[in-house]
Each structure stands twice: as C-alpha cells, then as structure tokens.
C-alpha positions in Angstrom: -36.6 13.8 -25.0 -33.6 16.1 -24.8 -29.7 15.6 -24.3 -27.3 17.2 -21.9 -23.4 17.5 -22.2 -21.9 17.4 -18.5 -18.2 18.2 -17.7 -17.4 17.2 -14.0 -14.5 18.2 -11.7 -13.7 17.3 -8.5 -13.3 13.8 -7.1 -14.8 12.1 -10.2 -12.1 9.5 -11.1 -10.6 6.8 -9.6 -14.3 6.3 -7.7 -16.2 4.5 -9.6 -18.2 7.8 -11.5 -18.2 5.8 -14.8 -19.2 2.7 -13.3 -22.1 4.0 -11.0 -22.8 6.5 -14.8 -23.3 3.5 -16.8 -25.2 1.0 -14.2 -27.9 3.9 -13.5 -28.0 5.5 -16.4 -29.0 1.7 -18.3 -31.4 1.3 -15.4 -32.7 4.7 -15.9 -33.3 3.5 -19.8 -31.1 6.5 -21.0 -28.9 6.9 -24.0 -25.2 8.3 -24.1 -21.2 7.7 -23.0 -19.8 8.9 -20.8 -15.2 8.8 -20.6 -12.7 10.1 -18.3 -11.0 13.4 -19.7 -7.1 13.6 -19.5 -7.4 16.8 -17.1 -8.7 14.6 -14.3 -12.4 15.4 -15.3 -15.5 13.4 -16.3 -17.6 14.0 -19.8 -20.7 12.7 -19.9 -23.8 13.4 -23.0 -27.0 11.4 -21.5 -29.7 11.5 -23.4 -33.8 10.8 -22.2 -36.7 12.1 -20.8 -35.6 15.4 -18.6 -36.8 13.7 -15.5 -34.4 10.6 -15.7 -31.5 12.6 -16.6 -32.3 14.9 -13.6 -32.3 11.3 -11.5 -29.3 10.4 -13.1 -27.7 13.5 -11.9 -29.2 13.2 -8.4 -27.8 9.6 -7.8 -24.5 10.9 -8.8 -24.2 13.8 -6.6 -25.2 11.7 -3.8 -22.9 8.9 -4.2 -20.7 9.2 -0.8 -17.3 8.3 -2.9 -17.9 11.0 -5.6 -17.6 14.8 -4.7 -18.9 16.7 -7.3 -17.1 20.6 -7.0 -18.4 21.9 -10.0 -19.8 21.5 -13.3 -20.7 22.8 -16.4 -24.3 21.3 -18.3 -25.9 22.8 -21.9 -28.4 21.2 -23.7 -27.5 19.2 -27.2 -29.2 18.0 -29.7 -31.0 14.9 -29.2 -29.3 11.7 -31.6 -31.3 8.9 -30.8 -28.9 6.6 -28.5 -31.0 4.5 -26.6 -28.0 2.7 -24.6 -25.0 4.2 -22.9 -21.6 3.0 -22.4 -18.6 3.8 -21.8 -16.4 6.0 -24.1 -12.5 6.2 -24.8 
C-alpha cells in the first residue's frame, strides 16, 4: 500500500478529470479525493496498491478530452481511505 499526492496542469478542468478520477479510481478499489484547485489545476492523494495507482494514472493520461502538460507526484503517508470521492 502506499499514497501519492498529484498536482495536474493543463487541460484538466472543465473535462470531466474528476468525474473519469472518481469512476476508475472506485473501480480500481483505491482510496482518496481528489478537487479542482482555484489556479485551474487538479489535486488528487490516491491511495492503494502501486500497481492500481499506476493504472489510475495511465487511464487518465490517455483519456482523449484530458491533456495532461505536466505534473508534480511525491509519495505520502498512507491513511487508510478505502473509498475516494470528490473533495471541495
């Protein structure tokens, strides 16, 4: 188990980034939030086994509405969420 805290720029809001976060992130069985940040970024903390977070990651960067320009990741400590939702 381990958990990663993402910071996202690009074109991340206003496409559906939380939406397609939450849906594969629950179907991935990881824990976290994830909210939109007032600077027109995403911030994300997902938390699970380092191969579904990696997935998670993966299905994001593909998605054809999203464009993922750059992003920052460091590990956290782990704090036992074991859904994710949404975040204000």
């Amino acid at each position: 188990m381990m958990r990663r805290k993402y910071i996202f720029t690009g074109r991340v809001q206003g496409v559906g980034f939380r939406y397609r976060a939450y849906y594969a992130a629950n179907h991935l069985g990881l824990g976290g939030w994830v909210r939109n940040r007032s600077d027109g970024s995403v911030e994300m903390e997902v938390e699970g086994p380092e191969e579904a977070i990696d997935q998670l990651f993966q299905l994001l960067d593909n998605d054809r509405y999203i464009i993922i320009e750059n992003f920052s990741c460091k590990e956290i400590p782990v704090e036992g969420e074991s859904t994710f939702f949404y975040k204000d």
